[in-house]
C-alpha positions as a Markdown table, in Angstrom:
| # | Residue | x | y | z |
|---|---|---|---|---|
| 1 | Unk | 34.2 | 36.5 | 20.5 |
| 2 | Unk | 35.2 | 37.0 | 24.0 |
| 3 | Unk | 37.5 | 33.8 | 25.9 |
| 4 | Unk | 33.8 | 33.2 | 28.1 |
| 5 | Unk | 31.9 | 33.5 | 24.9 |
| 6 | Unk | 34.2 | 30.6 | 23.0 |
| 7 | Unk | 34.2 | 28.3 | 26.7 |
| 8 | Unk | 30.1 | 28.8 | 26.3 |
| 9 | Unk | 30.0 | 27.9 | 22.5 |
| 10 | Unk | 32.2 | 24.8 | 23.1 |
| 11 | Unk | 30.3 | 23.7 | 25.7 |
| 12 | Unk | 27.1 | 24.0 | 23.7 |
| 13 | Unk | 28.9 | 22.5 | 21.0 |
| 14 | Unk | 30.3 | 19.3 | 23.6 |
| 15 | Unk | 26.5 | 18.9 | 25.2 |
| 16 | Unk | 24.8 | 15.4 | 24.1 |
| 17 | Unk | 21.8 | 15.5 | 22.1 |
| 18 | Unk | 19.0 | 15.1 | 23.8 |
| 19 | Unk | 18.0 | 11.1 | 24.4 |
| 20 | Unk | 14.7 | 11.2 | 22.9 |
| 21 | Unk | 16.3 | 12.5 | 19.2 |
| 22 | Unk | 19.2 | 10.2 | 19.9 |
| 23 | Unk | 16.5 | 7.3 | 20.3 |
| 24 | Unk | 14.5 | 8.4 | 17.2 |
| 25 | Unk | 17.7 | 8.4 | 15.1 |
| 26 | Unk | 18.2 | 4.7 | 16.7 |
| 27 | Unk | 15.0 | 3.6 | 16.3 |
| 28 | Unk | 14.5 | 4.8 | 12.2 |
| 29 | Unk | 18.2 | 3.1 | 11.5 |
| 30 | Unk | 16.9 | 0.1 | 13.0 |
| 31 | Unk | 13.4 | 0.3 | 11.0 |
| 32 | Unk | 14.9 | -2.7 | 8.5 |
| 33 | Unk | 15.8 | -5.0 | 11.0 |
| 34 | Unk | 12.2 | -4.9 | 12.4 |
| 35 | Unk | 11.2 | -5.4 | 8.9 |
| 36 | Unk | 13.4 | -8.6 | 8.8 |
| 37 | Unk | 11.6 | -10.1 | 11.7 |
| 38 | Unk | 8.6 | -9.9 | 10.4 |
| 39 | Unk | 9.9 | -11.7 | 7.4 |
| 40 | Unk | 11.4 | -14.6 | 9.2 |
| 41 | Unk | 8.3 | -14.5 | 11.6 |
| 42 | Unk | 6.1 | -15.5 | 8.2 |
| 43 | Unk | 8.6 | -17.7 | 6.8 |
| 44 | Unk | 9.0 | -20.3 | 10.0 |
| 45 | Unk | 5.0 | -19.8 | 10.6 |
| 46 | Unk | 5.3 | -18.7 | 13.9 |
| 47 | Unk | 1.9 | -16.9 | 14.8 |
| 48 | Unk | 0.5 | -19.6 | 13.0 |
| 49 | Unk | 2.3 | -22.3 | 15.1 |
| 50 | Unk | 1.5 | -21.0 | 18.6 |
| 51 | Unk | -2.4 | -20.7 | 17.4 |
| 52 | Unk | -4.9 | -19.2 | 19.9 |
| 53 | Unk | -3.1 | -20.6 | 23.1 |
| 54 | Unk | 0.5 | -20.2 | 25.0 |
| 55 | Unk | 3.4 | -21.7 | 23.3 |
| 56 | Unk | 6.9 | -22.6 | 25.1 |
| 57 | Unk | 9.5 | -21.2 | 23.2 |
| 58 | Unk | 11.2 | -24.7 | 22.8 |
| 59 | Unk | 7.6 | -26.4 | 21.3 |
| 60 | Unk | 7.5 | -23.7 | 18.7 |
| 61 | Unk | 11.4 | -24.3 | 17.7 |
| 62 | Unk | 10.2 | -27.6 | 17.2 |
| 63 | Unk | 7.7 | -27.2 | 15.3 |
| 64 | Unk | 9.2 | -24.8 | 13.2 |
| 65 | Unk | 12.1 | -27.1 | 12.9 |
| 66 | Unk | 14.4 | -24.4 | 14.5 |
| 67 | Unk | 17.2 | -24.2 | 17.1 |
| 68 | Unk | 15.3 | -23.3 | 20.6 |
| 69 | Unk | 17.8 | -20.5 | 21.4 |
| 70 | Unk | 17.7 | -18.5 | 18.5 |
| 71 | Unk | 13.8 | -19.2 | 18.2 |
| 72 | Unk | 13.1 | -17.6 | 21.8 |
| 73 | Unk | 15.5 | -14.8 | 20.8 |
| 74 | Unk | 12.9 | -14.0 | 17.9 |
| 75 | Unk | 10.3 | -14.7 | 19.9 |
| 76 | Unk | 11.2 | -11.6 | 22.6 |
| 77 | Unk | 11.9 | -9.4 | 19.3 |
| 78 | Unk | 8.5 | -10.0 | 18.3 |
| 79 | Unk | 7.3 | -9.3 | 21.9 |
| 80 | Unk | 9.4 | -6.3 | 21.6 |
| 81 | Unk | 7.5 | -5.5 | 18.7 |
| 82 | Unk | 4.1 | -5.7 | 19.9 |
| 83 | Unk | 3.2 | -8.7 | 18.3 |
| 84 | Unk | 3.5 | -11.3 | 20.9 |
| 85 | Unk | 3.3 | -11.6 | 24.3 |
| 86 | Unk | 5.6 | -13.3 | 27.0 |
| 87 | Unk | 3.5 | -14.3 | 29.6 |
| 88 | Unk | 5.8 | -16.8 | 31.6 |
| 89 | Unk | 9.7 | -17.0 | 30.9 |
| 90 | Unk | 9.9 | -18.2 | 27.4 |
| 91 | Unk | 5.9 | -18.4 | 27.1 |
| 92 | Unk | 4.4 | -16.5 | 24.8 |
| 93 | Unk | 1.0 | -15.9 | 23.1 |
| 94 | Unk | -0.1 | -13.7 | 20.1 |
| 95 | Unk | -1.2 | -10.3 | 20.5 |
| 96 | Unk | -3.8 | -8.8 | 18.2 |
| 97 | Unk | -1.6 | -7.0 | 16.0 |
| 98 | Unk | 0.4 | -10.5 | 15.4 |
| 99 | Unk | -2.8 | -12.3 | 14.6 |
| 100 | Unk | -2.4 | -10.3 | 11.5 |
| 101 | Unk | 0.3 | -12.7 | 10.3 |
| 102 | Unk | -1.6 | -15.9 | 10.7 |
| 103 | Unk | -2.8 | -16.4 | 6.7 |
| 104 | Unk | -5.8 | -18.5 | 8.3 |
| 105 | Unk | -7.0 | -15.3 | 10.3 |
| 106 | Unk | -9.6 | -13.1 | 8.6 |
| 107 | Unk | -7.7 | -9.4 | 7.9 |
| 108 | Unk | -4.4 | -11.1 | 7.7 |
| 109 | Unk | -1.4 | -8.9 | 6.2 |
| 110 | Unk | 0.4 | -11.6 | 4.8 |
| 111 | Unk | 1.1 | -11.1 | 1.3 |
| 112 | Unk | 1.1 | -7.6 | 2.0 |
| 113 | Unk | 4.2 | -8.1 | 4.7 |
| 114 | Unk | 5.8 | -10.5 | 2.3 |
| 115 | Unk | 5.6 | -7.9 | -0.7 |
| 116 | Unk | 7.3 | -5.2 | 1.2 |
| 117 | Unk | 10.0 | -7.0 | 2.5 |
| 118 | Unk | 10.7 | -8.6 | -0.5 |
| 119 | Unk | 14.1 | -8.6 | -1.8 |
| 120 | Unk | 13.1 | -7.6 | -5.1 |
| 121 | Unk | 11.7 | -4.8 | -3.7 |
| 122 | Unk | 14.3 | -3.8 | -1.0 |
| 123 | Unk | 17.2 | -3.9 | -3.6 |
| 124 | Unk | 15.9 | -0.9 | -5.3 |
| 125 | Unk | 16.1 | 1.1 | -1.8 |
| 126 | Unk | 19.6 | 0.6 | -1.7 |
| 127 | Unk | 20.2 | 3.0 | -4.5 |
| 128 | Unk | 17.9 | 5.8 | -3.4 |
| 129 | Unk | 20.9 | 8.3 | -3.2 |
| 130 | Unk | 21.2 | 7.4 | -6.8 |
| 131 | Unk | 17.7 | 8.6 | -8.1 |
| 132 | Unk | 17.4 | 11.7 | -5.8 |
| 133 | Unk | 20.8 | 12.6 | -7.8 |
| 134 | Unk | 19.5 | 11.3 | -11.0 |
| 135 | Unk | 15.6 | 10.6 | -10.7 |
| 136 | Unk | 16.1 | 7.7 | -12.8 |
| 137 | Unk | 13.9 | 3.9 | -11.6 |
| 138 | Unk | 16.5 | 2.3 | -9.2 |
| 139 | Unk | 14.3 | -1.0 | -10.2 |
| 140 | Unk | 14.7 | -1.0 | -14.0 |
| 141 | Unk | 18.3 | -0.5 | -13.3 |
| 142 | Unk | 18.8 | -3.2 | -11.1 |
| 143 | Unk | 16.5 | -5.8 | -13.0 |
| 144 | Unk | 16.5 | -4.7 | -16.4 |
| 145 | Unk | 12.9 | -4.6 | -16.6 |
| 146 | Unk | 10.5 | -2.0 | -14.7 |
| 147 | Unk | 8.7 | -3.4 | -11.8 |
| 148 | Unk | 5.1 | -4.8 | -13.6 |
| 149 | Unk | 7.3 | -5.7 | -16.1 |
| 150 | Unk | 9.1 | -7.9 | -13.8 |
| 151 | Unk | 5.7 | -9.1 | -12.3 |
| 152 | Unk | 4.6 | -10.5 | -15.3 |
| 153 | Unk | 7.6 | -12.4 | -16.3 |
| 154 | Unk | 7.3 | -14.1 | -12.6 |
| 155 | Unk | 3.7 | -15.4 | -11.8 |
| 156 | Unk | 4.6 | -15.9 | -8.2 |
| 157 | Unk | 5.8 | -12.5 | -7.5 |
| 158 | Unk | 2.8 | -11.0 | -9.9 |
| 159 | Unk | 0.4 | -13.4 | -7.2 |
| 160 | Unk | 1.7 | -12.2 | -3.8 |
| 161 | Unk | 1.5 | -8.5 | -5.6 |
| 162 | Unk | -2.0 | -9.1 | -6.2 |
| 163 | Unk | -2.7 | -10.3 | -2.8 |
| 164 | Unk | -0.7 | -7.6 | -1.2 |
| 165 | Unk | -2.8 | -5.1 | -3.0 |
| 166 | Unk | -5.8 | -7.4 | -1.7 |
| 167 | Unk | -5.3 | -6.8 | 2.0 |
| 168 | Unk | -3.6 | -3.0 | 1.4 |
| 169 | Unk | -7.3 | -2.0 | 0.3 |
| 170 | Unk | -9.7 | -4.1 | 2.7 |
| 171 | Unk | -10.1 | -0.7 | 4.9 |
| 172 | Unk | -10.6 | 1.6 | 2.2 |
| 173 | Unk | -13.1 | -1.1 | 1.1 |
| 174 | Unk | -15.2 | -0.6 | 3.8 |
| 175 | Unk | -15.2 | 3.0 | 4.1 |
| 176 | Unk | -15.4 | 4.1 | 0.8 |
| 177 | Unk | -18.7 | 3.4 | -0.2 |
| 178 | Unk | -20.2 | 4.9 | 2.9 |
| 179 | Unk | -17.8 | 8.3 | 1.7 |
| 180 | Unk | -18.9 | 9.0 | -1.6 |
| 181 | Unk | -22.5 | 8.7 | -3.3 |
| 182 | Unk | -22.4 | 5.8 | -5.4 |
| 183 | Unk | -26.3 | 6.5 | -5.4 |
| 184 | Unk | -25.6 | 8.5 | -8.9 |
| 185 | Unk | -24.3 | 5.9 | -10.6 |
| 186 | Unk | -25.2 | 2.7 | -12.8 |
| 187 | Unk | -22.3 | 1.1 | -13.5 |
| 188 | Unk | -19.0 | 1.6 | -11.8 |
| 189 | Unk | -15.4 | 0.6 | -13.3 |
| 190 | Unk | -12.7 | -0.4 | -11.2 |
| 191 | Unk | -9.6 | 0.6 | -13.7 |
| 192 | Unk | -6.5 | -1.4 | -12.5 |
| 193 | Unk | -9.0 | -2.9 | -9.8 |
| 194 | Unk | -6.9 | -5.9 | -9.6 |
| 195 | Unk | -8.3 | -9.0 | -7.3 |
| 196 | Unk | -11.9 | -7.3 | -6.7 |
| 197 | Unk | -11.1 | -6.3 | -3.4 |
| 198 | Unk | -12.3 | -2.6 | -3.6 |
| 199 | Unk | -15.2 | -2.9 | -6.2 |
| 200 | Unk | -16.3 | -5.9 | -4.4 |
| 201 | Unk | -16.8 | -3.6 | -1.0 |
| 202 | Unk | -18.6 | -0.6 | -3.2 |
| 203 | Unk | -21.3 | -3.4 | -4.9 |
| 204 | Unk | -21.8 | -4.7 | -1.6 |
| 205 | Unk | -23.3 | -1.8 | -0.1 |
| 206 | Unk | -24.9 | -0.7 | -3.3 |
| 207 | Unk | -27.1 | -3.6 | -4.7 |
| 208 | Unk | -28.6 | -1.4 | -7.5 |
| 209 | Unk | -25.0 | -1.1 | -9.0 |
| 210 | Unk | -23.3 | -3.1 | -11.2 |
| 211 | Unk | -19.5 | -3.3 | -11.7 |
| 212 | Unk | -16.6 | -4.0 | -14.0 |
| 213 | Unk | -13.1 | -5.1 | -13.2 |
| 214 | Unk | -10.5 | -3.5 | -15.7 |
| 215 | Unk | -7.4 | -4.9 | -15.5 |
| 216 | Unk | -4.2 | -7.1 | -17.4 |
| 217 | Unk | -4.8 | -10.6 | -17.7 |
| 218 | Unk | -2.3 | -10.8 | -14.8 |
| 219 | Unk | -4.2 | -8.8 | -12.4 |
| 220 | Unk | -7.5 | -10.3 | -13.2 |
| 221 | Unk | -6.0 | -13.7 | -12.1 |
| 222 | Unk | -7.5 | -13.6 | -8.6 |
| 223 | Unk | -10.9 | -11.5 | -9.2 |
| 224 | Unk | -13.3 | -14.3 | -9.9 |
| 225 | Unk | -12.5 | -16.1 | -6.6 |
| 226 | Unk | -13.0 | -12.9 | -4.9 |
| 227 | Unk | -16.4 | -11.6 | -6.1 |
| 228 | Unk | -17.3 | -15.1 | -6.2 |
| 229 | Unk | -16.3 | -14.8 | -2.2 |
| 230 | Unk | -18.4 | -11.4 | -2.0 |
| 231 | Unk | -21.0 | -12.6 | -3.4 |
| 232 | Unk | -21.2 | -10.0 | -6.3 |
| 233 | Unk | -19.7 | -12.3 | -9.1 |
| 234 | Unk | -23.3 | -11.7 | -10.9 |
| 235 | Unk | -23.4 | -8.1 | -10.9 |
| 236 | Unk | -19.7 | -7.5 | -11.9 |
| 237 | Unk | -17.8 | -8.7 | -15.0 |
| 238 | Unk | -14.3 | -8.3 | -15.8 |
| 239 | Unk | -12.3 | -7.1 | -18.8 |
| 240 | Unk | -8.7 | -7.7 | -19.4 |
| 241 | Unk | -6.7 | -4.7 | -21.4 |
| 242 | Unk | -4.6 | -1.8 | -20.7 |
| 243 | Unk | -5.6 | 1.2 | -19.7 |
| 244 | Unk | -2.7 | 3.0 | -21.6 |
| 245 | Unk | -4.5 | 1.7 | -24.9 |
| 246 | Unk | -8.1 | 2.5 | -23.9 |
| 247 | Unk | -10.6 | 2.2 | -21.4 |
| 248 | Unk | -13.6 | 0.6 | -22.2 |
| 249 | Unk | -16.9 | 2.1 | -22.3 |
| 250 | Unk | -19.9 | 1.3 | -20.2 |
| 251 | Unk | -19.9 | 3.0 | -17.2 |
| 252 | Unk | -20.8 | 6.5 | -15.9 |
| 253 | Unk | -18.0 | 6.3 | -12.8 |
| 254 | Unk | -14.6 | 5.3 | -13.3 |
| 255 | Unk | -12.7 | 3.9 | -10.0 |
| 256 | Unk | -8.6 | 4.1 | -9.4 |
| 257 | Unk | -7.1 | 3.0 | -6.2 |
| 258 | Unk | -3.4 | 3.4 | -5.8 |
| 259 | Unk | -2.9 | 3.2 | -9.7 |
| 260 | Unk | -2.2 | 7.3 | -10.2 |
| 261 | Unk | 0.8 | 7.1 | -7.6 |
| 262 | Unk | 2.4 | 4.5 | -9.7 |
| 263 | Unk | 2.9 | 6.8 | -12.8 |
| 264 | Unk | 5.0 | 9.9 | -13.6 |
| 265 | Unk | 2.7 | 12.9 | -15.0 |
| 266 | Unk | 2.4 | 12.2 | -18.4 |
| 267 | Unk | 1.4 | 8.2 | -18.0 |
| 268 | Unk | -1.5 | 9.7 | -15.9 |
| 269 | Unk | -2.8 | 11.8 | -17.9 |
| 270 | Unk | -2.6 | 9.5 | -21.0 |
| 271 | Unk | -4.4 | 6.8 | -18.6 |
| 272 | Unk | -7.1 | 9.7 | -17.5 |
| 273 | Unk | -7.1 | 10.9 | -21.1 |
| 274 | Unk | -8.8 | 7.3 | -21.9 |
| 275 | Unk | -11.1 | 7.6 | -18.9 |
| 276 | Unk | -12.8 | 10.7 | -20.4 |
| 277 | Unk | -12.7 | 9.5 | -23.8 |
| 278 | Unk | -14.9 | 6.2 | -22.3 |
| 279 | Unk | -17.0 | 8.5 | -19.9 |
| 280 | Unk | -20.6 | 9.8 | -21.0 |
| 281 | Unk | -21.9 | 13.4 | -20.5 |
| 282 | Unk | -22.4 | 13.7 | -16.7 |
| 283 | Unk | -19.6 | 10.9 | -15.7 |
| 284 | Unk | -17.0 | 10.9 | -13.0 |
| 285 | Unk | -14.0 | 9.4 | -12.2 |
| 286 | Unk | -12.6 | 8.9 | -8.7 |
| 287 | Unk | -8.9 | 8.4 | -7.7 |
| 288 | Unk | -8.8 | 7.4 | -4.6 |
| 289 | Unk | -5.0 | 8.5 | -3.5 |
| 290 | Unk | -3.5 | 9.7 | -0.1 |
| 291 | Unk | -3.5 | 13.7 | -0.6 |
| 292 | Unk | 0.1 | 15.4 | 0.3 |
| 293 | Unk | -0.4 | 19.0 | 1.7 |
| 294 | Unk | 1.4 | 21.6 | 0.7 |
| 295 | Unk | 4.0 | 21.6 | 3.6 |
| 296 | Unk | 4.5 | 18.9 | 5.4 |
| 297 | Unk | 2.1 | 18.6 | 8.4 |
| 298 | Unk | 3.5 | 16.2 | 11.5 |
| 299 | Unk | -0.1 | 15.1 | 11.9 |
| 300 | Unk | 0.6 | 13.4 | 8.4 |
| 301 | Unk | 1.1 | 9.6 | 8.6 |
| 302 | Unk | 4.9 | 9.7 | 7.5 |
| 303 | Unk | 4.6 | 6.5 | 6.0 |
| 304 | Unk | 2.6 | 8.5 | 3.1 |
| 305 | Unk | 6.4 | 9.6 | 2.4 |
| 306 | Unk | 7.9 | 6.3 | 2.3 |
| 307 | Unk | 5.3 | 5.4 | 0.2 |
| 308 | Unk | 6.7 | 8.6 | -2.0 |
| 309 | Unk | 10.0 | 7.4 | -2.3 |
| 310 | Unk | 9.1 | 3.9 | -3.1 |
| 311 | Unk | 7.4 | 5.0 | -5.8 |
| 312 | Unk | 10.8 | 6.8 | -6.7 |
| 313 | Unk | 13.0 | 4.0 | -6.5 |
| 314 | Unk | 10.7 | 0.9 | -8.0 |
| 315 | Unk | 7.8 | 2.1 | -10.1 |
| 316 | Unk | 9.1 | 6.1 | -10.8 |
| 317 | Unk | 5.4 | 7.5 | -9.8 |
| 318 | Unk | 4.7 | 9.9 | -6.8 |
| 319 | Unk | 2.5 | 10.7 | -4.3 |
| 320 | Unk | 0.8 | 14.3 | -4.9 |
| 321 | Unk | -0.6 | 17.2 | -3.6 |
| 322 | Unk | -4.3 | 18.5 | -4.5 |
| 323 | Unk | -2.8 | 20.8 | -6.6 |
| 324 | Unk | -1.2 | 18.3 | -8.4 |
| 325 | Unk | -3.9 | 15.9 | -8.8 |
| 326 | Unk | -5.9 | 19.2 | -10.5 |
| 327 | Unk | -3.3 | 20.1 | -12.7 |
| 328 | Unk | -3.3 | 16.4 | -14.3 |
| 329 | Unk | -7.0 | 16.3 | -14.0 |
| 330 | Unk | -7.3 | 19.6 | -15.7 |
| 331 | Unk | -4.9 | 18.3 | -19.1 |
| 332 | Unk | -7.0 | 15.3 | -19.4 |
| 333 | Unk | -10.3 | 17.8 | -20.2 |
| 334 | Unk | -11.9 | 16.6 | -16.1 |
| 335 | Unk | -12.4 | 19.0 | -13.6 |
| 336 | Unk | -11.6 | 18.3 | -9.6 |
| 337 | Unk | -15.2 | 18.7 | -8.0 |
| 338 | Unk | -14.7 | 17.7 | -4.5 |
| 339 | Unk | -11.6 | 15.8 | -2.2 |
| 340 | Unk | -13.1 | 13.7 | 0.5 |
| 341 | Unk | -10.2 | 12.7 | 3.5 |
| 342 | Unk | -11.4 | 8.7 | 4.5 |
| 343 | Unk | -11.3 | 9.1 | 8.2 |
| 344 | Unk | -11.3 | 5.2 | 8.1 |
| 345 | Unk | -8.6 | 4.8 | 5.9 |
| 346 | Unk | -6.2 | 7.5 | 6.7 |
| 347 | Unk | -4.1 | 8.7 | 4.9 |
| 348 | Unk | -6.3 | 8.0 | 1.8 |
| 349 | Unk | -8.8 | 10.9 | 0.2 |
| 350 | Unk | -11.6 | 10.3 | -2.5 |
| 351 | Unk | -10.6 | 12.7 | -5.3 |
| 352 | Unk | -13.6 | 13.5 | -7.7 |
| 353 | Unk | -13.2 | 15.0 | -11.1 |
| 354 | Unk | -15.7 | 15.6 | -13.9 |
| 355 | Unk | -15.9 | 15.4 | -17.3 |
| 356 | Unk | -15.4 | 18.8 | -18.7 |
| 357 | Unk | -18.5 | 19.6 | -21.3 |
């Protein structure tokens, strides 16, 4: 290397990064601390406190029995965030998006907000370096339990999981049965279908259907409330088991949201195993999963990777590609027939397999 050559290298090598990649680094190292406002957001009740109207910074510390400088310091964060809006000097009014943290508001995110910032939840994430190097649960380590485990020892926690779940599937719920034909169908199962939520959607647009919630006694706990609330409490009944025992017979379609990604490969197929045992000549089942390609595409929503390792560190699943879901499909004797992408509920797909004859 020539003396201009190694003044041009070292120059290279002394340039700053560009300010967009330093900002990206920034703003991803800084992702838990939004995280953390959110949390104390819900816990003083602050979108609930300034309501439909503008609020004075010092009227909501009061309310929320909180010091007025560090309350209009939270405030701008959450302004920062998108979820409020300062209108005057320390005025502010919810946005939209914050309206999704007022429990009274219809599509509130709650439970779901109060799930994922959990403690329980974020302990595990502390150890990630230590299950890329080992691939063991970070969770069962940490608690000596695994995670539903855990849930079931601690009704609380087990009922803001269920109402997590709740609000996580309101969007497939409505785009779901307007994706698939349910028209081929009698009787579909929701396995692992939790509070109702997502069979509760698919009867509703269906009336000739009738349904069946599958699910622990623990997971069941909310159901009746909600088909009650969806009016399709008479067309659906609900059985308490586990779906690594059996799966009951009944129905000609078998339904699984966000219950594959929980499991590593051989818990899915012992779960899907019991589907086609259940299933008659001619019957389905559809996992409804978000679908990784097979290289990573930066139109993918990258929180379908987070979601990845978070079923890494706490539960010891994964998400998976189409290949993937065939290939565990294909050792339970069912055949993929079709993947569907829900535009509405991005990054989720409809994944159809059939019972092999």
């Amino acid at each position: 290397m020539t003396h201009n050559e190694d003044q041009a290298a070292g120059a290279a090598a002394a340039a700053p990064a560009p300010a967009a990649d330093i900002g990206r680094i920034v703003q991803i190292a800084f992702g838990g601390m939004a995280a953390q406002t959110l949390r104390a957001a819900l816990r003083l009740r602050v979108v609930e406190l300034i309501g439909d109207k503008e609020k004075d910074a010092a009227d909501v510390a009061a309310l929320a029995s909180a010091q007025p400088q560090p309350m209009t310091r939270l405030l701008r964060a959450m302004t920062a965030l998108g979820l409020l809006e300062e209108r005057a000097p320390g005025t502010f009014a919810v946005t939209s998006t914050g309206a999704l943290l007022d429990p009274g508001r219809p599509g509130a995110l709650t439970s779901f907000v109060r799930m994922f910032t959990e403690p329980m939840m974020l302990r595990s994430w502390e150890q990630l370096d230590d299950s890329v190097r080992t691939g063991d649960i970070a969770f069962d380590k940490i608690h000596g339990t695994d995670f539903f485990g855990h849930l079931k020892d601690n009704p609380e926690l087990s009922a803001a999981f269920n109402g997590a779940m709740g609000e996580a599937v309101r969007q497939t719920a409505s785009v779901l049965p307007h994706a698939v034909d349910f028209s081929r169908f009698s009787t579909v199962m929701d396995i692992g279908g939790g509070d109702g939520t997502l069979l509760s959607g698919v009867l509703g647009a269906h009336p000739a259907l009738t349904g069946v919630v599958y699910d622990t006694e623990e997971g069941l706990a909310q159901a009746p409330g909600t088909l009650r609330r969806n009016g399709v409490a008479d067309r659906c009944s609900l059985v308490a088991g586990d779906f690594f025992r059996s799966v009951p017979e009944g129905a000609d379609l078998h339904l699984m949201k966000s219950i594959v990604h929980d499991w590593p490969d051989e818990r899915v197929v012992t779960i899907l195993r019991n589907c086609r045992a259940a299933l008659p000549s001619g019957g389905r089942v559809l996992i409804v999963e978000p679908v990784l390609p097979e290289v990573v595409d930066p139109e993918t929503a990258g929180l379908t990777y987070l979601s990845d390792l978070n079923m890494l560190v706490n539960v010891g699943g994964r998400e998976r590609t189409r290949a993937e879901f065939e290939d565990l499909c294909h050792r339970a004797g069912l055949t993929v027939t079709s993947v569907t992408p829900l535009a509405g509920a991005r990054p989720f797909h409809a994944v159809e397999a059939a019972v092999d004859e």
